[in-house]
N, C-alpha and C positions, 0 to 999 in steps of 0.2 A: 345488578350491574355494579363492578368493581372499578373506580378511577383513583388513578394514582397522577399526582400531580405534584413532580419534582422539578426546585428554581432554585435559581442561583440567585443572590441578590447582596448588592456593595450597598447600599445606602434606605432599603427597606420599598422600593420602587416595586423591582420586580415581585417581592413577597407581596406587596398591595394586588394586584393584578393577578399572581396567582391566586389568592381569598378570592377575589371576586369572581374568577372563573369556576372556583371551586362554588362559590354562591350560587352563580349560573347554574349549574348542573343539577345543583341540588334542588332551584326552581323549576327546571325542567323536570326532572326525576326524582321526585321527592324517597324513593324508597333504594336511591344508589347511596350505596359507601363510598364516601368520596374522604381519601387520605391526599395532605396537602402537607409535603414536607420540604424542607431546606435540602439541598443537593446534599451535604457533610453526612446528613443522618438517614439519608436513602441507602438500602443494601438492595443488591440483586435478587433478594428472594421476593419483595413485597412487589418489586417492578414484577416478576413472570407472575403475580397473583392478578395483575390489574386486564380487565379488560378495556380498560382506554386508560391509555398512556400519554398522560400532556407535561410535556418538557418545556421549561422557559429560560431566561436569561439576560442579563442586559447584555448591550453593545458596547463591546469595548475596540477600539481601532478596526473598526467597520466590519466586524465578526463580532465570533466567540471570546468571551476573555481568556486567557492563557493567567498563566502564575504569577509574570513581570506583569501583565497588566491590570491584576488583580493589586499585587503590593504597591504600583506606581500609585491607584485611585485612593488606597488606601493612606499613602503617604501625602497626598495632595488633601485631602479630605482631614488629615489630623492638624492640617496648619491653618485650618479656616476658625476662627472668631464663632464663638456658640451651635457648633456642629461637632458636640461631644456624642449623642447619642449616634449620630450618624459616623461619628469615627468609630466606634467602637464596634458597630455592626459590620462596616466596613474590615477594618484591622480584624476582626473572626473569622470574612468570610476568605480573607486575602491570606490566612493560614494554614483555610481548611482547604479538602480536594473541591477540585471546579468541575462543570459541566467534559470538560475532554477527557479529564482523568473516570469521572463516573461514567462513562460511555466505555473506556477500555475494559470495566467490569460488567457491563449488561451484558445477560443473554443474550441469544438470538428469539426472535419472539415465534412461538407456535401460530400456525395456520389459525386469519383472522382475530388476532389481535390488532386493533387498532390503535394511531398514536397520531398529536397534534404539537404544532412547537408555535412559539409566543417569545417574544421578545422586547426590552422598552430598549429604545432608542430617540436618541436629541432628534428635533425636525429639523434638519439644515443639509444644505447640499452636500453630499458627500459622505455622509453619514455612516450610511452603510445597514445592516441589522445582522445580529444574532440567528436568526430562527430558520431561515435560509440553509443555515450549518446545521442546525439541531435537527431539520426536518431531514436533510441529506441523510447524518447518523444513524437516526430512526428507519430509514430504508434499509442501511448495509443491513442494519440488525434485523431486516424483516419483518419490520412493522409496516402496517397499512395506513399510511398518512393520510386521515379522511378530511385535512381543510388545508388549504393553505395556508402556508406559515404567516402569523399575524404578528406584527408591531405595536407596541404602544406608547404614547409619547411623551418625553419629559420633558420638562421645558429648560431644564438646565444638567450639566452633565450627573447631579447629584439631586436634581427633580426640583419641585416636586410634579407630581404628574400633571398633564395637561388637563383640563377640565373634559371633565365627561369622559373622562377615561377607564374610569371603575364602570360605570355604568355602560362601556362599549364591551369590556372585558365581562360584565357579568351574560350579556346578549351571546358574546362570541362563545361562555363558555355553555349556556344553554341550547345553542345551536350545535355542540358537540355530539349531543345526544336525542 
């Protein structure tokens, strides 16, 4: 078994979460390939190789981030007091293409490919999540969505994550397979 596991991530949240899911998998499945990479450095050939396709992302204005809302997090994030390393991952991801623009390039997926979407998002009313959208995408493209779109939580709009959260995300990603 082949898992591909592309995310988008402003501040190193959703990269956490995806490792762990990728962790997950690999406790359930010790003998899958499981590739865990940045959405920037994903091409469309590695995605039609995967037999489970898990997409993540944070939340940005109660969705998917877009471009302006990538450069705003990025800019709001470079004016904060000892949040160098998170600026810089931030100001990366906010240059490179996002989760919308890598979706205009996916295939459409072959009969029984499977795919799951993952999302970190603040816990406050209104919120909103990512994965909702990534999960949608994943159907245009003919993928078989085998869980429902999962959130996970930061506790600030730049985290860090909520406790027990690597350990929900490692469960959620062993339950993939």
């Amino acid at each position: 078994m082949h898992t591909v596991i592309v995310y988008e991530s402003m501040y190193g949240n959703t990269r956490e979460i995806a490792e762990a899911i990728a962790a997950g998998i690999h406790e359930a499945a010790p003998d899958a390939a499981v590739d865990c990479i940045p959405v920037a450095e994903a091409d469309a050939g590695l995605a039609r190789t995967a037999d489970l396709l898990v997409v993540g992302g944070p939340t940005h204005m109660r969705g998917m981030s877009s471009g302006l809302s990538r450069r705003m997090a990025a800019t709001a994030e470079a004016k904060k007091e000892g949040h160098e390393d998170a600026a810089r991952e931030a100001a990366s991801t906010a240059e490179g293409p996002g989760l919308r623009t890598w979706f205009h390039d996916l295939p459409k997926a072959g009969a029984g490919t499977h795919a799951a979407a993952f999302d970190t998002r603040a816990d406050m009313r209104m919120s909103g999540g990512a994965a909702e959208g990534i999960a949608q995408r994943l159907s245009r493209h003919y993928y078989d969505v085998v869980a429902e779109p999962e959130g996970f939580v930061v506790e600030e709009a730049d985290g860090p994550l909520r406790a027990g959260e690597l350990d929900r995300a490692r469960a959620w990603g062993a339950g993939l397979v």
